[in-house]
C-alpha positions in Angstrom: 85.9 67.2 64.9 89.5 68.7 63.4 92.1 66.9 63.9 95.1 69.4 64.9 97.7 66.5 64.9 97.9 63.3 63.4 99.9 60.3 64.3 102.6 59.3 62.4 102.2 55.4 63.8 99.1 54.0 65.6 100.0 51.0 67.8 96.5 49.2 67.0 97.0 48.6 63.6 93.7 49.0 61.6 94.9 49.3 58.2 93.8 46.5 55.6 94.3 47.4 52.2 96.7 50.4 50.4 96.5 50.7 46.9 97.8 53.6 44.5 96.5 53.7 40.8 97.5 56.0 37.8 94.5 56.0 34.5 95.7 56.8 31.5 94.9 56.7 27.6 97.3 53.8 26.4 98.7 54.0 22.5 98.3 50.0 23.1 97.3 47.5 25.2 99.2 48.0 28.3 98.5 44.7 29.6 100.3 43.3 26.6 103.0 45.8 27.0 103.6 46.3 30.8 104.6 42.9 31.8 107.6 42.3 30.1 108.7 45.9 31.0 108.2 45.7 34.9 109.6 42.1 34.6 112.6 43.6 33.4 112.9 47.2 34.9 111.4 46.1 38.7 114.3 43.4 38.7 111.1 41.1 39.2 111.8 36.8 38.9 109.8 33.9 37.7 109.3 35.0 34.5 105.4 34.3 33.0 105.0 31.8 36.2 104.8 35.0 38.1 102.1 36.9 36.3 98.8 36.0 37.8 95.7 36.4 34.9 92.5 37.0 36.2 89.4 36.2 34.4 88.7 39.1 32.2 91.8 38.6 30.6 90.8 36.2 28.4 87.7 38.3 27.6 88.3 39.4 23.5 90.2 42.4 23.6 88.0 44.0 20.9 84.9 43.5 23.9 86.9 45.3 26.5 87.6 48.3 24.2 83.8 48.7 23.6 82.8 48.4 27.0 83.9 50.8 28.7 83.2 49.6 31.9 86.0 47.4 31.3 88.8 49.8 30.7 90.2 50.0 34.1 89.1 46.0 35.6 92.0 44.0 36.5 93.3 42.0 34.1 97.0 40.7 35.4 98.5 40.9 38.8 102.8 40.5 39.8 103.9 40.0 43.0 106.8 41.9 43.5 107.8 41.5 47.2 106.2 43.3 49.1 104.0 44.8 46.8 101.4 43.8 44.2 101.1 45.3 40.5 97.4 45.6 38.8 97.1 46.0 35.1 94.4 46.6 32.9 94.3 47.9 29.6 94.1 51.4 30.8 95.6 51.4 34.6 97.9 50.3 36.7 97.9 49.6 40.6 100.7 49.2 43.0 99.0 47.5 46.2 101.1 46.8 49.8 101.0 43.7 51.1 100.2 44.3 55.2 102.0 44.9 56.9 102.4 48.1 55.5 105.8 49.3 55.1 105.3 53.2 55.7 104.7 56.0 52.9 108.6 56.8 52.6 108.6 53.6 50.9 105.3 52.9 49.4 105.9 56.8 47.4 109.3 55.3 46.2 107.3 52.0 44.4 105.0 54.0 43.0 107.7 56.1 41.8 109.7 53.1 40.4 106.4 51.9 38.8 105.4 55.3 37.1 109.2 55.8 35.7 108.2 52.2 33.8 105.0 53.5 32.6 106.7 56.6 31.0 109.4 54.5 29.4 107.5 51.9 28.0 105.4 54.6 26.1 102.3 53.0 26.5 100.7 56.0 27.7 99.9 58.6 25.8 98.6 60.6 28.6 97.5 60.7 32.1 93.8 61.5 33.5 94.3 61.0 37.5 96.2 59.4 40.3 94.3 57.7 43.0 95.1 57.2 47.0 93.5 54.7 48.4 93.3 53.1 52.0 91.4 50.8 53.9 91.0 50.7 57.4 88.6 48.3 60.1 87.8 49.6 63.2 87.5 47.0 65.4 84.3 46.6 67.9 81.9 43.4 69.2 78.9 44.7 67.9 77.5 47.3 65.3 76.6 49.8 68.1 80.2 50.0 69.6 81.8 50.3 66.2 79.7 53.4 65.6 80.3 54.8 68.4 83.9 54.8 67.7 83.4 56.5 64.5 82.6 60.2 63.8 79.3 59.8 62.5 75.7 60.5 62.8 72.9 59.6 60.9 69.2 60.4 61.1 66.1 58.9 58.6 63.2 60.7 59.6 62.7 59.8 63.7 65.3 57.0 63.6 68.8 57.6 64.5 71.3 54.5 63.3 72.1 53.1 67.0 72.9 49.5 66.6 71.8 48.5 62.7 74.0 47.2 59.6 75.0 50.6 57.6 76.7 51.2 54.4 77.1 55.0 53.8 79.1 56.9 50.8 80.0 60.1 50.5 82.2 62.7 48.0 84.0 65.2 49.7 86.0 67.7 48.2 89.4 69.0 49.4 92.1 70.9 48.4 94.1 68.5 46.0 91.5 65.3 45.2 87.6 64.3 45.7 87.4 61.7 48.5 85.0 59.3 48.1 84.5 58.1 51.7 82.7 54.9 52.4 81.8 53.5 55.6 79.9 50.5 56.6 79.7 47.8 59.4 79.3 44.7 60.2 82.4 44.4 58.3 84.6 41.2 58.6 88.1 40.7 57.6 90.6 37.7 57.2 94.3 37.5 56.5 95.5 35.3 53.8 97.6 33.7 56.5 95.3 33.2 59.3 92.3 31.3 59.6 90.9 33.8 62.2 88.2 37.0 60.9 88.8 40.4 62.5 85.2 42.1 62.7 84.9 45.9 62.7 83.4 48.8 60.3 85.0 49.9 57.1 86.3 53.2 56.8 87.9 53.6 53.1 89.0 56.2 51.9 89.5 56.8 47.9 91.7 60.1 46.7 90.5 60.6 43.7 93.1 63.8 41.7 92.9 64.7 37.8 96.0 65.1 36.5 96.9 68.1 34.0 99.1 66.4 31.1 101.3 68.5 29.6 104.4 65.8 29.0 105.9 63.3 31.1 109.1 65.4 31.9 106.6 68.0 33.5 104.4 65.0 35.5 108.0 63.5 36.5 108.8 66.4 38.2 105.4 67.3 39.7 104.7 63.6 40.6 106.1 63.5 44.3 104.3 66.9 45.5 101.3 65.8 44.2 102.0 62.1 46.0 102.5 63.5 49.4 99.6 66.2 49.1 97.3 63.4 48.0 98.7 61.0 50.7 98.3 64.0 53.6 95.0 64.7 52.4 93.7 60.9 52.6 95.2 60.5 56.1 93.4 63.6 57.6 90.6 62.9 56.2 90.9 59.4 57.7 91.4 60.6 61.0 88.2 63.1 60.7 86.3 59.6 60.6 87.0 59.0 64.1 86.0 60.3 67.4 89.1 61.2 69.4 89.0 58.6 72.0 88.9 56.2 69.0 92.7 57.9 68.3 93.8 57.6 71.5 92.4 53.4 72.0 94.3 52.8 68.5 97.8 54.0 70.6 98.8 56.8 68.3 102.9 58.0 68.7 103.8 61.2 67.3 106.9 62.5 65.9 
C-alpha cells in the first residue's frame, strides 16, 4: 500500500513515545559537561535536584570508555517541561512527554538543544541524527491488531493469524535507514494512570549519517535534514497500516 496523503492529525491518538538523538565524538565527557550548560542555556530550574542519574552513571568512567557498548546508554535525564533530555557520554536525546505537542515545536527543542551542544564544544564532530516514534495500535486480541496492520508473514505452511510476533526490519529510504519493528501483544501504561492500553508496536527508528564538515555548515543544514527525516519516518509509519486502520484512527487533513 502507498500512501498518497497523510494526515496531519489523527483523532485516535496512537502515539507513545517521540525521541530525537544526535551521536557524536565528544572532546570530553559530555555528561560532565552538558548539564551545567542546558541548565543554564534551556532556562531550566532546580538546579542538581533536577538532574535524574540513572545507574550507569556511577559505572567508572574509564569502564564506559572501554566498552563501547556503553558509549551511547543513558547516563542522566532533565526534565525540562514538556520535554525530557538524555545524556550519555557520547549522545544526547530530547524525548516529548505525551501528549505530544506537534513537530513545529518538537523541531524548535531539538534546535534549542543542538545550538547548546555546538556551544558547549563538547563535540568534536557529529556521526548521525535519529527520528524516532512509537506508536500502539490498539485491538482485543493479536488477530485483530494484525489485521489492522500492513503485514503478512508466512513460515513455511503457517501464515501468522492470531500468534505473539516480534518482527524487525531495515529499510532504506531516501534520507535515513529505518529500522522498523513491530510486535504484539504489546501493553502500555501512562505514568499517570493506573489503566494498560493493549495493542501492537509499530516503531519506527530514522536512522541518518551526518557529513561533518563544521558546525556553521550542520547549523545551517540541520532543519532540512529535520523535516526530511521527520517526513520520511511518518510515511513510512503510515505504510505500516492498512487503510481502514487510517481512516478508524480519525485522520484530518490540512
Amino acid at each position: 500500500m502507498s500512501v498518497s496523503k497523510l494526515p496531519s492529525k489523527l483523532g485516535k491518538e496512537p502515539l507513545v513515545d517521540v525521541v530525537f538523538e544526535m551521536r557524536f565524538l565528544p572532546s570530553t565527557m559530555a555528561s560532565v559537561v552538558l548539564p551545567g550548560m542546558f541548565m543554564k542555556q534551556l532556562g531550566l530550574k532546580g538546579g542538581e535536584k533536577a538532574i535524574e542519574r540513572l545507574p550507569l552513571y556511577d559505572m567508572p568512567a574509564e569502564v564506559r570508555r572501554r566498552e563501547h557498548g556503553m558509549r551511547y546508554q543513558p547516563l542522566l535525564r532533565i526534565h525540562w517541561d514538556n520535554y525530557v533530555l538524555i545524556i550519555s557520554d557520547h549522545s544526547v536525546g530530547v524525548a516529548c512527554k505525551i501528549p505530544y505537542r506537534g513537530w513545529s515545536e518538537f523541531r524548535q527543542k531539538i534546535m534549542d538543544v543542538v545550538a547548546v551542544i555546538k556551544e558547549s564544544e563538547v563535540a568534536v564532530s557529529v556521526e548521525r541524527i535519529a527520528l524516532k516514534y512509537v506508536d500502539l495500535i490498539p485491538g482485543s486480541s493479536v488477530g485483530e491488531q494484525l489485521n489492522r496492520l500492513n503485514v503478512s508473514v508466512e513460515i513455511g505452511k503457517h501464515k501468522l493469524k492470531n500468534e505473539s510476533f516480534n518482527l524487525r526490519m531495515e529499510i532504506p529510504g531516501d534520507h535515513a535507514l529505518h529500522v522498523v519493528a513491530i510486535g504484539a501483544p504489546a501493553g502500555v501504561r501512562a505514568r499517570d494512570s493506573s489503566s494498560e492500553r493493549k495493542g501492537a508496536i509499530v516503531d519506527v527508528d530514522s536512522l541518518s549519517p551526518v557529513r561533518f564538515e563544521n558546525w556553521e555548515r550542520l547549523s545551517e543544514s540541520l532543519p532540512d535534514m529535520l523535516d526530511n527525516l521527520h517526513a520520511e519516518n511518518k510515511a513510512m509509519f503510515f505504510e505500516c497500516l492498512k487503510s481502514e486502520t487510517i481512516e478508524y484512527l480519525e485522520p484530518s487533513y490540512e
